[in-house]
C-alpha positions in Angstrom: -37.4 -212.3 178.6 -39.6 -210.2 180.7 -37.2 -209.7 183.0 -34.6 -208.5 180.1 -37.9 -206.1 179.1 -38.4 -204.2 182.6 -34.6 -203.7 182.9 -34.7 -202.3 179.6 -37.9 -199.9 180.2 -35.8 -199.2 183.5 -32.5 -198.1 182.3 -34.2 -195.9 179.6 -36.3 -194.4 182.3 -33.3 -193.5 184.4 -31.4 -192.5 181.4 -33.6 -189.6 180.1 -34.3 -188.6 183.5 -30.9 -187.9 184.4 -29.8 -186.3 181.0 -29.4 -182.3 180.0 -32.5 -180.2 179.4 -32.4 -177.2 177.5 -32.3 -174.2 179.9 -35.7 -172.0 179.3 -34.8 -168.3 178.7 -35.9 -166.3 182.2 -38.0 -163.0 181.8 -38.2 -163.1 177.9 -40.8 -161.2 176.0 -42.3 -163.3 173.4 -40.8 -162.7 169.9 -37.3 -161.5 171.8 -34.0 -163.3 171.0 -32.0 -165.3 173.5 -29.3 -167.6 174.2 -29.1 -170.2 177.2 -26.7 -172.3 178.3 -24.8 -175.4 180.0 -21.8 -175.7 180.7 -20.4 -179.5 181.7 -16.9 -180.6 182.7 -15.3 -184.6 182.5 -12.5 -186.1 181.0 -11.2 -187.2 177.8 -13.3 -190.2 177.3 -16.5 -187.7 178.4 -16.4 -184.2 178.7 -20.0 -184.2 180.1 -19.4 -186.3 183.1 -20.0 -183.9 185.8 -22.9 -180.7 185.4 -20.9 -177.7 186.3 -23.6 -175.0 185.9 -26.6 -173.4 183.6 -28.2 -170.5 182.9 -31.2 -170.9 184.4 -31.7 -171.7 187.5 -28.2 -169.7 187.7 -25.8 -171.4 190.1 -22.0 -170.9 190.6 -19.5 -172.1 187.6 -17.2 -174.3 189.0 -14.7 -176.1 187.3 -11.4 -178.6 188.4 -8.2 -177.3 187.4 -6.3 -179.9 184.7 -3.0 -181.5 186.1 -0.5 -183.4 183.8 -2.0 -186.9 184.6 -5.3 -186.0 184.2 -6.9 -183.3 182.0 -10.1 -182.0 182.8 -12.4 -181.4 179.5 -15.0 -178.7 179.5 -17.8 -178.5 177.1 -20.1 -175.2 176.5 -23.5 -176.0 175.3 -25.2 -173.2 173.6 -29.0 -173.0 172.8 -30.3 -170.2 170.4 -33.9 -169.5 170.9 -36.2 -168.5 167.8 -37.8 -165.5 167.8 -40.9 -165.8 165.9 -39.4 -165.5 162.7 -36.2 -166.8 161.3 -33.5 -165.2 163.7 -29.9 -165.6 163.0 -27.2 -164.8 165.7 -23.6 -163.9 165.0 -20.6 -163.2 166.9 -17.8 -164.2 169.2 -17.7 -166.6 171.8 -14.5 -166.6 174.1 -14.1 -169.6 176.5 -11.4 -168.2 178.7 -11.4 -170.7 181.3 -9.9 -173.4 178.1 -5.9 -173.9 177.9 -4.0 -172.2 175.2 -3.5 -168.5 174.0 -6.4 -166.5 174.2 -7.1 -166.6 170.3 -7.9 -170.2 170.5 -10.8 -169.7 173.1 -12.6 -167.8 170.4 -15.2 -169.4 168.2 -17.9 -167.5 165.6 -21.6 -168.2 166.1 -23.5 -168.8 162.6 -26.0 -169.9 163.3 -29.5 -169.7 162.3 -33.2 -170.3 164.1 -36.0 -171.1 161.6 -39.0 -170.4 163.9 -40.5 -169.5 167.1 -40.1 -172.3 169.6 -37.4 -173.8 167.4 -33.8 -174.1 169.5 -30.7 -174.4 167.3 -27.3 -175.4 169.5 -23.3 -175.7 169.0 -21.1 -177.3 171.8 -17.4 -176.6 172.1 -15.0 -178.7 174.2 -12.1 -177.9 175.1 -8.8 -178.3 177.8 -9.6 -176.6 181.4 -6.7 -174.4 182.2 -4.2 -175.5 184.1 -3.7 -172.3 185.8 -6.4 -171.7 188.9 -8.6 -168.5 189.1 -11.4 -166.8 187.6 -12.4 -166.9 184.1 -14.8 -166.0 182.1 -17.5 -167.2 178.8 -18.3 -164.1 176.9 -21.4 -164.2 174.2 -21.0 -161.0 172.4 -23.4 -161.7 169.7 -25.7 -159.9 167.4 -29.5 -161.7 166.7 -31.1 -160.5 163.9 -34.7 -161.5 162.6 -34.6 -162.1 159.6 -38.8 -161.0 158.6 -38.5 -157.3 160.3 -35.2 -157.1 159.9 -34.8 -156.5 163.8 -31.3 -156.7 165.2 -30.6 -156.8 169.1 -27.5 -157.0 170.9 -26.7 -160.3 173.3 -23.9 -159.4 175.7 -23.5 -161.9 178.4 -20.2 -162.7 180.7 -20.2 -166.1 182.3 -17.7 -166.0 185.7 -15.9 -169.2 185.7 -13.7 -170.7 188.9 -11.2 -173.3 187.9 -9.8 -174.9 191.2 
């Protein structure tokens, strides 16, 4: 029975050591809007297999290109920061580096903060391309706080690799 215990306390140990953390916003002024993100890639079965890259620390986007016997899967984790008060952020996301015509890489953020130090999120998953090059994850998104009625303007492009 002990023995069952310590494995237990073990595996849960190396279980939340090893899983995603929600990427801090980098050079933010308090009370400012942001988005941060993650961005994961696996297969069918588990789409967050492999870490591919985050906003911060920034590293290269790197992504394996699907083949016909095996799909890769992406997923795009999105984290909307509050902003003191509520803050809701709208807009269009486009995941370019996801198979299909580029309308269906498009989703619309909704999405609404109640507080400061309050993180909403959305994932998307999706089929990597089966074409290689660069790609790209565009946030073209408007926050607004709700209390001042505040609005500001988040324009990011994410460069992705598939190979």
């Amino acid at each position: 029975m002990t023995r069952s215990i310590c494995l237990f306390v073990a595996a849960t140990a190396i279980a939340t050591g090893c899983g995603k953390h929600v990427p801090e916003p980098s050079g933010r002024a308090p009370g400012t809007p942001a988005v941060t993100w993650i961005i994961m890639s696996g297969d069918r079965d588990n789409p967050d297999q492999q870490f591919v890259c985050q906003s911060t620390p920034r590293n290269d986007c790197v992504v394996g290109v699907s083949k016909p016997d095996a799909q890769v899967f992406g997923k795009v984790y999105l984290y909307y920061h509050g902003a003191g008060a509520e803050t809701r952020y709208e807009g269009p996301i486009e995941i370019g580096f996801f198979q299909g015509e580029k309308a269906s890489h498009v989703t619309n953020a909704k999405i609404a903060v109640k507080k400061d130090g309050s993180i909403s999120n959305q994932s998307v998953t999706g089929i990597v391309t089966s074409t290689p090059g660069t790609y790209a994850v565009n946030l073209d998104l408007r926050a607004s706080v709700v209390e001042s009625g505040r609005t500001e303007a988040i324009r990011e492009t994410i460069p992705i690799v598939v190979r």
